[in-house]
N, C-alpha and C positions, 0 to 999 in steps of 0.2 A: 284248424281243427285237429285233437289230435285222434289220429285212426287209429291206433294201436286195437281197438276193439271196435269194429266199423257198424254194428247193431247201435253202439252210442257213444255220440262225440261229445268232446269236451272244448272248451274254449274260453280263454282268456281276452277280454275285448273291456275296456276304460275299466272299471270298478266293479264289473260285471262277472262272475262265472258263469258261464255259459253251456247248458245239457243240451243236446241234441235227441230224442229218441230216434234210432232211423232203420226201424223193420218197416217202413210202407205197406212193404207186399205184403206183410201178416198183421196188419196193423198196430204197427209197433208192440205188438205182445213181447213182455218182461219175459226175457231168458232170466237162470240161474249167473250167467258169464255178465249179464247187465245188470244185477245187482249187484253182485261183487265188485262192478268196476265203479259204482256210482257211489257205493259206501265209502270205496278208498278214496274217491273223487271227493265226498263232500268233506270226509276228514280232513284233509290235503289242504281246503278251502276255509274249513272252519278256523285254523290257524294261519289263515295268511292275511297280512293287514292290509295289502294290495286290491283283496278282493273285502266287498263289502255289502255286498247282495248276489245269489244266487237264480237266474232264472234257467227253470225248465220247458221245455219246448217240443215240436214233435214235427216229423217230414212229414209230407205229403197232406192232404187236404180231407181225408175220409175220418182219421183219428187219430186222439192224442193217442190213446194205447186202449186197445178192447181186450187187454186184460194182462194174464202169464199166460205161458205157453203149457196150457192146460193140455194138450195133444202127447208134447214130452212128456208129462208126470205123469198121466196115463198107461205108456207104454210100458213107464220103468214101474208102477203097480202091478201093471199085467203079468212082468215078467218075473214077479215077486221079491221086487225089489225096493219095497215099500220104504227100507230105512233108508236109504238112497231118494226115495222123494221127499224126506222130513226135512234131509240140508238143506231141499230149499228155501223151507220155511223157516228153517232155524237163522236164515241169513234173511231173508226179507221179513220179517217182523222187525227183528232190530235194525234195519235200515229206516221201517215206517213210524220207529219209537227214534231214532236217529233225526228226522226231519220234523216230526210232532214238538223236537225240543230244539231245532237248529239254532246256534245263539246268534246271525244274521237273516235278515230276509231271506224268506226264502219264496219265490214268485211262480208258482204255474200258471203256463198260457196255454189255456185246453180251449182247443176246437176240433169239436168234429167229438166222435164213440169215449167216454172215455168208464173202463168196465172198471171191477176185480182190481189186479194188481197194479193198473195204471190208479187207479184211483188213491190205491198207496201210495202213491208216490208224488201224490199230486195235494191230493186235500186236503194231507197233512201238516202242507205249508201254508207261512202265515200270511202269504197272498194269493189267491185262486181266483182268477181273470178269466171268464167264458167270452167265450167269441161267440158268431150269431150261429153256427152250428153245433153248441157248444151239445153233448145228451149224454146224460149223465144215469149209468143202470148200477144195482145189485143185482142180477139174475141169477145168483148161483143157487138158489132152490129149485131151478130149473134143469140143473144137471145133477142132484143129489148131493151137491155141496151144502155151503153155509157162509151167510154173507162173512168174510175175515177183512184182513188189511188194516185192521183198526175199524170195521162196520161197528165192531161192540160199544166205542166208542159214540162214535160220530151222528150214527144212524139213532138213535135214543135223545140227543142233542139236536135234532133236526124241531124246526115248527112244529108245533101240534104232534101230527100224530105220520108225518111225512116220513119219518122215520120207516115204522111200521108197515107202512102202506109198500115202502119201497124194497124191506126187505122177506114181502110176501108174494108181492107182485113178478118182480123182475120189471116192472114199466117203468118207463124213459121220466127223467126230469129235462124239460128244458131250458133254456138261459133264464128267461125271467123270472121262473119259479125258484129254479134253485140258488138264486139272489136270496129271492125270501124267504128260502129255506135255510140260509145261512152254509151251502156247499161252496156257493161264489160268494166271493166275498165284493167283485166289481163285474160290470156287462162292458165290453170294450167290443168296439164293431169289428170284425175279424179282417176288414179290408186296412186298419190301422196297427194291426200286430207288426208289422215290420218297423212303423215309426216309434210305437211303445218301445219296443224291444232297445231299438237307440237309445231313446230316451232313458232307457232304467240304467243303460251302459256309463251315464256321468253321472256327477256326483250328487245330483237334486235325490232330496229324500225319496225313495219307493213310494211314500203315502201320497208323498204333493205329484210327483209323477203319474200314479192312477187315478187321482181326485182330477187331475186336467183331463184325461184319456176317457174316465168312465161317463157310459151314457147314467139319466135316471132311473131308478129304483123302478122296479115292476111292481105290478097289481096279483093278490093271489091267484092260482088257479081257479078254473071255473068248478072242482067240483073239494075244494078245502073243507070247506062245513063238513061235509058227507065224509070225507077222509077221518076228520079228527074224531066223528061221533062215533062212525061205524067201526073203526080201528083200535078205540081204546079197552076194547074188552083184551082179557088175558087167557084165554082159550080162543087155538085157532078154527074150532067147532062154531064158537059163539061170535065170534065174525064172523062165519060164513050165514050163519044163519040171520043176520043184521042184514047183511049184504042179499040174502034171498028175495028179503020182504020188500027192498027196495027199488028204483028206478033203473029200468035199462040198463044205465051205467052200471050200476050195481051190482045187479044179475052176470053181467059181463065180469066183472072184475073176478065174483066166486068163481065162473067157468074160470077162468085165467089161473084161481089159486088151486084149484081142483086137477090141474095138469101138473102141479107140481110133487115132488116128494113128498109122502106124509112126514117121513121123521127128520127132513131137511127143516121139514114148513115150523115142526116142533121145534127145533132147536132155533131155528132162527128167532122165533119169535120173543122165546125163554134169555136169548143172547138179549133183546131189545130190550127186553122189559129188567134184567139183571143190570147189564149195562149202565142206568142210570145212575145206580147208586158207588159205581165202581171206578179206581181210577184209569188213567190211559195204561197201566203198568200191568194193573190185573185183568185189564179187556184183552190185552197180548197174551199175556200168559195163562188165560183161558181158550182163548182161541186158537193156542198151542195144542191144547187138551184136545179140544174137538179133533183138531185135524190128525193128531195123532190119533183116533180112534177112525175116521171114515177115512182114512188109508186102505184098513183093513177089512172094511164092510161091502157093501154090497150099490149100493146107490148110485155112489159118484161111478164106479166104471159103466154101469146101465145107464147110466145121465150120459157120460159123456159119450156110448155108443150111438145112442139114440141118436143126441143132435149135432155131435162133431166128425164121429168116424162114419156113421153108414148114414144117417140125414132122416131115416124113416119118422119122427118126432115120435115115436112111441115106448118108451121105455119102459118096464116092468117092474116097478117099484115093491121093495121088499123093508121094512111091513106095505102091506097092497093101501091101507085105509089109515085114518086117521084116530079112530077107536083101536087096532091094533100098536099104537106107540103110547106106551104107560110112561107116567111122570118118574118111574124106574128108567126106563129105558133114556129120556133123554138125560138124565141124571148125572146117570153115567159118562156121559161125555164131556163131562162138568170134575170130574172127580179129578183130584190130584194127581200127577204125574211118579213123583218120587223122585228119582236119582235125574227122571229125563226133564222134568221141568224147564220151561222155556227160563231163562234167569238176564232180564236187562242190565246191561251193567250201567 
C-alpha cells in the first residue's frame, strides 16, 4: 500500500487498482487531502494498461465513509473563511463527474454508513456492491445543507419516488432496497468481500465476477406505494399534508421532515424535481451554485451546531417556517455564478 497519504491507500494487486479509505475513527469522512490524492490516483490509473478495473473499499467495519469532514468546513466558515471552504468543493465535484465518466470499471464495496461525500465517490461508479450492512442516507436537510455529490443527479433517477423521499427524509436505504432503487447495482454477502475483492484482482470480466458473488434481487420496501403517491407532489407544503392524512408511518415521516430546515427542504426538493430533465454536467454545476450561496447563510452553521458540535438536536432555523421561503428565495440559489462558475473540463 502506498502511505504517502495514510487517510487513503492505494494499491496495485493483478489488474486491480486498489483505494483504501482508512479514517475508521471518523468513519472514514473525505478530507480535502483525500480528494486530491484519489483524483491524481485515478488519473494515474485511467492511463495505465496494467490496471483494468478500479475498486474502492473502506477499513474498519462501521462505514464506507459517513460522509466529508463537515466539522473542518464548518470551522473555516466560522472563521470567515468561506472561499477557502468552496476549494473543496471546487475539487470534489470534478472528482464525482471524474468517476461518473471513468473510462474502466470502477467497483465500490460499501459496507456499513455510507453518507454525503462518501457517496460521491462511491455511486458514481459503474459497480456499487452493498454488503449486509450496507445504509445508504442523504441527511443533509438535517444540518441546513442540501443533498450534493451529484444527489441532483442520481436522486431524481432513483425508482419511483425513492428519490424524493430520501432527499427529504435523511432515512436510511438498506441493501435490498437500494438494489431496487438502482443505488446497488449487486447485494454480495459482506462475509465474502475479501474473496470478491481477489476475485476482481485477475482478469475475469467485473460483470462475470459479480454475477458469481451476487446474492438475488430484493422485494420492494414495505411502504413503496405510499412513498411514490405521497412524494410526487411539487410543494414540499403538499406532502406534508398527504403525509398528515395518512397512516402512522406517515404522520411519522412529516414529524421527521418538520425537524428539518425550511429553505434546505426547498431547495432540495426544487434540486429533485429539476434534476430530471438536466445532464450530469449541469446537476454539478448547479450544485456549485447552491453551495456557493449556503456558505454564506445561516442554516448550515445552526445545522451543524445543533448536531455535530454541541449535540442539543435543536437548531434555530432561519427562515423559522416553510411559508417564509418564497419560490424567489430558492431561486436564487439556482442563479448563475459568472466568472466563479463550477466549469468540468
Amino acid at each position: 500500500m502506498d502511505s504517502r497519504n495514510s487517510d487513503i491507500l492505494f494499491e496495485r494487486r493483478g489488474a486491480a487498482g486498489i483505494i483504501v479509505l482508512n479514517r475508521p475513527q471518523a468513519l472514514n469522512a473525505v478530507t480535502h487531502d483525500m480528494v486530491r490524492a484519489l483524483a491524481r490516483q485515478l488519473d494515474a490509473w485511467a492511463s495505465d494498461a496494467a490496471v483494468t478495473r478500479v475498486i474502492i473499499t473502506a477499513a474498519g467495519d462501521r462505514a464506507f465513509s459517513a460522509g466529508g469532514d463537515i466539522r473542518a468546513l464548518y470551522e473555516l466558515g466560522r472563521a470567515g473563511r468561506q472561499a477557502e471552504m468552496l476549494t473543496f468543493w471546487r475539487d470534489e465535484y470534478p472528482l464525482n463527474a471524474m468517476i461518473k465518466r471513468y473510462p474502466k470499471p470502477y467497483v465500490a464495496l460499501i459496507d456499513g454508513i455510507v453518507m454525503g461525500g462518501g457517496v460521491g465517490i462511491s455511486i458514481h461508479g459503474s459497480h456499487r456492491v452493498a454488503g449486509d450492512r450496507f445504509s445508504f442516507a442523504m441527511p443533509e436537510v438535517g444540518i441546513g445543507f442540501f443533498p450534493d455529490v451529484g444527489a441532483t443527479w442520481f436522486l431524481p433517477r432513483m425508482a419511483g419516488e425513492l428519490g424524493t423521499w430520501c432527499a427529504l427524509t435523511g432515512d436510511r436505504l438498506r441493501t435490498a432496497d437500494a438494489v431496487v432503487a438502482g443505488i446497488a447495482t449487486h447485494h454480495v454477502r459482506s462475509e465474502r468481500f475479501a474473496d470478491l475483492t481477489d476475485a476482481l484482482c485477475g482478469n475475469v470480466s467485473v460483470d462475470a465476477v459479480l454475477g458469481a458473488f451476487a446474492e438475488p434481487g430484493g422485494q420492494a420496501g414495505a411502504h413503496r406505494a405510499e412513498i411514490d403517491r405521497l412524494f410526487a407532489e411539487d410543494r414540499v407544503e403538499d406532502i406534508l399534508q398527504g403525509l398528515d392524512a395518512g397512516d402512522e408511518w406517515a404522520v411519522k415521516t412529516a414529524a421527521t421532515i418538520r425537524t428539518k430546515s425550511p429553505l434546505s427542504l426547498k431547495i432540495a426538493l426544487a434540486q429533485v424535481r429539476r434534476g430530471r430533465a438536466w445532464s450530469f454536467e449541469d446537476c454539478m454545476a448547479h450544485e456549485f451554485r447552491i453551495v456557493s450561496r449556503i456558505v454564506y447563510g445561516h442554516d448550515f452553521y445552526e445545522g451543524v451546531r445543533a448536531v455535530i458540535v454541541d449535540k442539543d438536536n435543536a437548531p434555530r432555523w432561519y427562515p423559522t417556517s416553510l411559508a417564509d421561503v418564497t419560490e424567489d428565495n430558492v431561486e436564487g440559489y439556482f442563479a448563475p455564478l459568472g466568472a466563479d462558475e463550477l466549469v468540468l473540463s
